[in-house]
FIVEXLO-304868 format. One line per 3 residues: number of its first residue (from 1); their letters; for each residue x negated, y negated, z negated of C-alpha. Coordinates in steps of 0.2 Angstrom, whole numbers. Layout:
<pts>
NUM) a) X:Y:Z ~ ...
</pts>
This chain:
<pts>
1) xxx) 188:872:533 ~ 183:874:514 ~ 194:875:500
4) xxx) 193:856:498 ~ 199:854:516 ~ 213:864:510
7) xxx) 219:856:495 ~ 219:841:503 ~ 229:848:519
10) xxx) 242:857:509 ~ 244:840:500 ~ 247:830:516
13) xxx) 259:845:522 ~ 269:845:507 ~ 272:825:507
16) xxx) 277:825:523 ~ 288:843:524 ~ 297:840:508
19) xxx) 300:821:514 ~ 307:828:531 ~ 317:837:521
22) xxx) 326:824:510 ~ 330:816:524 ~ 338:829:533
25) xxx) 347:831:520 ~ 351:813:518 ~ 357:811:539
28) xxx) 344:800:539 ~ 334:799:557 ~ 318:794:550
31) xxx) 311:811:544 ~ 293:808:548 ~ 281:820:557
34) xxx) 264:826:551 ~ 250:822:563 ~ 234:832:567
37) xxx) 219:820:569 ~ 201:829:574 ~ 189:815:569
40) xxx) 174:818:579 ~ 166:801:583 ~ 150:806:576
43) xxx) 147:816:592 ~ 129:822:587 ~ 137:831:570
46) xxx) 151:841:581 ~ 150:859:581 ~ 157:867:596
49) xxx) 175:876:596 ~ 178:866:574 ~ 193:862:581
52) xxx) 197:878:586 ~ 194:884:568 ~ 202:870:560
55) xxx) 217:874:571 ~ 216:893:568 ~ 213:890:550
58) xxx) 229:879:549 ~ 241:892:558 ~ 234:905:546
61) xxx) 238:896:533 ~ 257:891:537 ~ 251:873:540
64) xxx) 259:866:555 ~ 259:851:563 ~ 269:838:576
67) xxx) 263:836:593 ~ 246:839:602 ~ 230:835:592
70) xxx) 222:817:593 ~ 205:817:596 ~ 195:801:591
73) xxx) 184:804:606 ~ 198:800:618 ~ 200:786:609
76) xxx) 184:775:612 ~ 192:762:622 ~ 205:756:608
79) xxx) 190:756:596 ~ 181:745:608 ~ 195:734:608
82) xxx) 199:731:590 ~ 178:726:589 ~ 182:713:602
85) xxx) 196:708:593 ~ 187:705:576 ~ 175:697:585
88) xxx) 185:686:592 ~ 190:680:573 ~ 173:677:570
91) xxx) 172:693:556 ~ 159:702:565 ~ 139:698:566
94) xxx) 126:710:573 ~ 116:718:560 ~ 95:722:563
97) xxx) 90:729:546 ~ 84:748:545 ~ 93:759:534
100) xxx) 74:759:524 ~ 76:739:521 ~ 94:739:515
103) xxx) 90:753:502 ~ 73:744:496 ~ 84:728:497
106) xxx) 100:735:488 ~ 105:745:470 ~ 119:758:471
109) xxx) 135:751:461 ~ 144:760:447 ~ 133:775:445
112) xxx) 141:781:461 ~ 128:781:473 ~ 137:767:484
115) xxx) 124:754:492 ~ 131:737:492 ~ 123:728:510
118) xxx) 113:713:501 ~ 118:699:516 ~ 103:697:524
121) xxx) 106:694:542 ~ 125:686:537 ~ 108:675:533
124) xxx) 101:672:548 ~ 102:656:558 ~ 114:656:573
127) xxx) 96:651:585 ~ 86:669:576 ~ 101:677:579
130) xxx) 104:676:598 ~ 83:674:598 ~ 84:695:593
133) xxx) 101:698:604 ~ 90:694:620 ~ 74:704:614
136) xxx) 87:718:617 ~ 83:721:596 ~ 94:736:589
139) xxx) 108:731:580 ~ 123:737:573 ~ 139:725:569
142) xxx) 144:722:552 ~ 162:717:545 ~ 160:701:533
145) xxx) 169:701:519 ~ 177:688:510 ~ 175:683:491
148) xxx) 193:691:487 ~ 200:705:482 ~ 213:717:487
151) xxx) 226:729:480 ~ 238:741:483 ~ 246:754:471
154) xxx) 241:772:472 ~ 253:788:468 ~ 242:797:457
157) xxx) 229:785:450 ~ 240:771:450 ~ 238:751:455
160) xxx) 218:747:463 ~ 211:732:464 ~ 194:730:474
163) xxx) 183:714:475 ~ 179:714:495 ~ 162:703:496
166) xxx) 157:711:476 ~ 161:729:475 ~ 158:734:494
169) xxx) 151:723:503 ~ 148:718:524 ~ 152:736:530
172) xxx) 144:743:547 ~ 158:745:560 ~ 148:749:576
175) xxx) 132:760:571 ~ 114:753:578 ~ 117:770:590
178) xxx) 133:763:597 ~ 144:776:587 ~ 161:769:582
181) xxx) 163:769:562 ~ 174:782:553 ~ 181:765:543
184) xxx) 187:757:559 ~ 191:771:569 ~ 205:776:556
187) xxx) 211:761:556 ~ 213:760:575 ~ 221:774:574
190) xxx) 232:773:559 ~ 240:759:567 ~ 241:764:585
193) xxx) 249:781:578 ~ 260:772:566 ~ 254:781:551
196) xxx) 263:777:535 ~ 260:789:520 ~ 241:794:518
199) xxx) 234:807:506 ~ 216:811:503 ~ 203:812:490
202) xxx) 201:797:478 ~ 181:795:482 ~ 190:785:496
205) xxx) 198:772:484 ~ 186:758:487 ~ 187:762:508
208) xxx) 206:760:505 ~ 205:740:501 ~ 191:739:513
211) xxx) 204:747:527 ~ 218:736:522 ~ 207:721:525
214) xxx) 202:725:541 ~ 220:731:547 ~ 224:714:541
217) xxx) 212:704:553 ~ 217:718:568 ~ 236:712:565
220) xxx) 232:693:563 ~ 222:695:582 ~ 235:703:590
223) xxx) 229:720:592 ~ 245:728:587 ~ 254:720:602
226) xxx) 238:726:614 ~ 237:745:607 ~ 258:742:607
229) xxx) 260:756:624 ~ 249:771:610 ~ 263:769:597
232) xxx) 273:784:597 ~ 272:799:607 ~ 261:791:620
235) xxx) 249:792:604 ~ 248:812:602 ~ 245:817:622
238) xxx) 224:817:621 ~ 216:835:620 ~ 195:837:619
241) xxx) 183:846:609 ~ 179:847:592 ~ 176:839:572
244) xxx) 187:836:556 ~ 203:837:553 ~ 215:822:547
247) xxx) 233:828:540 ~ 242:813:540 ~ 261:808:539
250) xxx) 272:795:550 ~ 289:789:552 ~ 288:785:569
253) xxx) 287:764:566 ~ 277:755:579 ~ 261:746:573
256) xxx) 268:730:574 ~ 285:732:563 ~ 275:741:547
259) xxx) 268:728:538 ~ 254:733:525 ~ 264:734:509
262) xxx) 275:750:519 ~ 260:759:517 ~ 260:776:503
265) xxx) 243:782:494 ~ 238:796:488 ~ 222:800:480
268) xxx) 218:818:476 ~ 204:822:462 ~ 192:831:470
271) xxx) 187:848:469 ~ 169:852:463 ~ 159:869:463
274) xxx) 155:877:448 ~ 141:867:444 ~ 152:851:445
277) xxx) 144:847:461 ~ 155:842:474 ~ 162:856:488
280) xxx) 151:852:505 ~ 151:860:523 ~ 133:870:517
283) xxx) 141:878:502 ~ 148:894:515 ~ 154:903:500
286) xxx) 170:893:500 ~ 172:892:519 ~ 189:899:525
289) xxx) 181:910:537 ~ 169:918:523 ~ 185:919:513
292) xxx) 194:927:525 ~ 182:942:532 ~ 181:946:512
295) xxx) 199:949:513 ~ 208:934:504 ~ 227:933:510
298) xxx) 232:915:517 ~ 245:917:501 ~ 231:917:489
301) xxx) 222:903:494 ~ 237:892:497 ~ 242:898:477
304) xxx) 225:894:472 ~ 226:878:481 ~ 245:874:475
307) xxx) 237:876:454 ~ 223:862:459 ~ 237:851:465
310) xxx) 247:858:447 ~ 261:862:457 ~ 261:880:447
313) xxx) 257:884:432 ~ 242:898:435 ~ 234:904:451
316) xxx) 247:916:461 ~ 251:918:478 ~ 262:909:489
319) xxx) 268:901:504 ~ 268:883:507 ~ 287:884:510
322) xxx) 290:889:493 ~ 282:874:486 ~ 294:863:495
325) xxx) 309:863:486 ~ 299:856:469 ~ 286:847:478
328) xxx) 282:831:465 ~ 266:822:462 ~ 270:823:442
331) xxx) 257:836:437 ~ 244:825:446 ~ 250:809:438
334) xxx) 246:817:420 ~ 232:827:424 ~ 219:817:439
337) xxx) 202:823:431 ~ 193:831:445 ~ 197:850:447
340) xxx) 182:864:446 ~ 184:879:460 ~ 179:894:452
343) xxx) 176:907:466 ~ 177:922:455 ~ 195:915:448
346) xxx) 197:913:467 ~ 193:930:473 ~ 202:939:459
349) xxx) 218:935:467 ~ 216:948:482 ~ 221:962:471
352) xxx) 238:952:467 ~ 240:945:484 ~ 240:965:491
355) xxx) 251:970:476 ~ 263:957:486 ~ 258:966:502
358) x) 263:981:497
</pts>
């Protein structure tokens, strides 16, 4: 995990903790539980033993979780079944360009790098079409989108609204190489694990109305009733390897009896390097184990990490519990730019985190 991992972990904690907490304090039985999800479908990107860390990193931190770990590798037959099921509503249509021919084809979209898929084989004629199927020519499967739009309010950037067909376009849901994509795999599994308040960074905005949609069709073709025996516990029994990690809260509804509009956002800025670059995997000088062999104290990150949220005032240390009892997303609400991680503002908190120490 890096530091962005973090803030966005302690984010989802907190939602989740200091609603479980309300409610307890309510006598109220839906309290939630926060979920561990290891995203790991892009099998050929896995590092051996990332779960491990991501797990040991979590503990370290004071950030626990709810059940056993879900691991999207387990999950492969539901994904396969929510294709079928989108198929079946005629959404789906295989796809033969090359990554080459959709960039030459395609212009990024609001300065932000995202390629918008420019229709070509939605194009194709239904005898071309089967014609390439029996070659055996590689294909992926691509979601077609509609000409509408949809919306849903977010807690910190507030209501969104996303024209499907214009502003993202027919999406890749199976990849050429048979991988399942991460947009419908966290659907699948949002559903099937009855996932209900979601908090992540806001560069996935635009995948949120593209997610909605697709949820949408999955519940219009019955899936919900198919996938109805992983709702629940039976939902948190799969242990595997290895990948990301995915924080997420539920309130232990089934799939079927949470329509869309009980669903909660979130979207967190994001954090950024010094440069104003945005934090990757590569950059190791923010990785939780580099942080950790340098001495940083779980307290001082979790601080640091609690002032990007502007849940405190100033960087100080501190445990996630303390946070809970003024947990708000109020300092976010007036201040969502995105947040700058300054490693040396980082680092000088070890001496303050020892003087707690001692």
């Amino acid at each position: 995990m890096h530091i962005g991992n973090v803030y966005a972990a302690l984010a989802a904690w907190l939602s989740a903790r200091a609603g479980r907490g309300a409610a307890d304090r309510a006598g109220s039985s839906d309290s939630g539980r926060l979920l561990l999800r290891i995203e790991d479908i892009d099998a050929p990107r896995v590092k051996p033993d990332a779960d491990r860390w991501i797990m040991d990193d979590l503990h370290w931190l004071g950030l626990d979780w709810d059940g056993d770990p879900v691991y999207q590798s387990d999950r492969g037959d539901l994904y396969e079944r929510a294709l079928d099921v989108l198929r079946d509503r005629d959404v789906l249509y295989p796809c033969f360009c090359s990554r080459a021919e959709i960039r030459a084809a395609s212009a990024p979209q609001e300065g932000d790098g995202y390629v918008i898929y420019p229709g070509t084989c939605a194009r194709l004629g239904s005898a071309e079409r089967e014609a390439r199927l029996r070659d055996g020519r590689r294909h992926s499967w691509r979601a077609r989108l509609p000409e509408s739009s949809v919306g849903f309010d977010d807690l910190i950037f507030g209501p969104q609204r996303f024209d499907l067909a214009r502003q993202i376009g027919d999406t890749v849901l199976r990849r050429s190489d048979g991988l399942f994509s991460y947009q419908l795999a966290v659907v699948v599994d949002d559903l099937t694990m009855g996932v209900n308040d979601v908090v992540r960074g806001r560069d996935l905005l635009r995948s949120t109305a593209l997610q909605l949609w697709i949820r949408e069709q999955l519940v219009a073709g019955g899936f919900s009733d198919m996938a109805g025996g992983m709702n629940g516990d039976a939902a948190v029994d799969g242990v595997h390897n290895s990948g990301d990690i995915h924080l997420t809260h539920d309130t232990m509804k089934t799939a079927a009896a949470m329509p869309a509009d009980d669903l909660r956002f979130t979207h967190l800025p994001l954090i950024d390097d010094p440069r104003g670059k945005r934090l990757a995997k590569r950059d190791r000088a923010l990785d939780l184990g580099v942080l950790r062999e340098e001495g940083l104290r779980p307290e001082t990150i979790v601080g640091y990490c609690a002032w990007l949220l502007r849940l405190i005032p100033e960087p100080r240390p501190i445990r996630p519990q303390e946070l809970l009892a003024s947990f708000s997303w109020q300092g976010l609400e007036r201040d969502h730019a995105d947040r700058l991680c300054d490693l040396a503002q980082l680092t000088a908190g070890r001496a303050a985190a020892s003087a707690v120490d001692m």
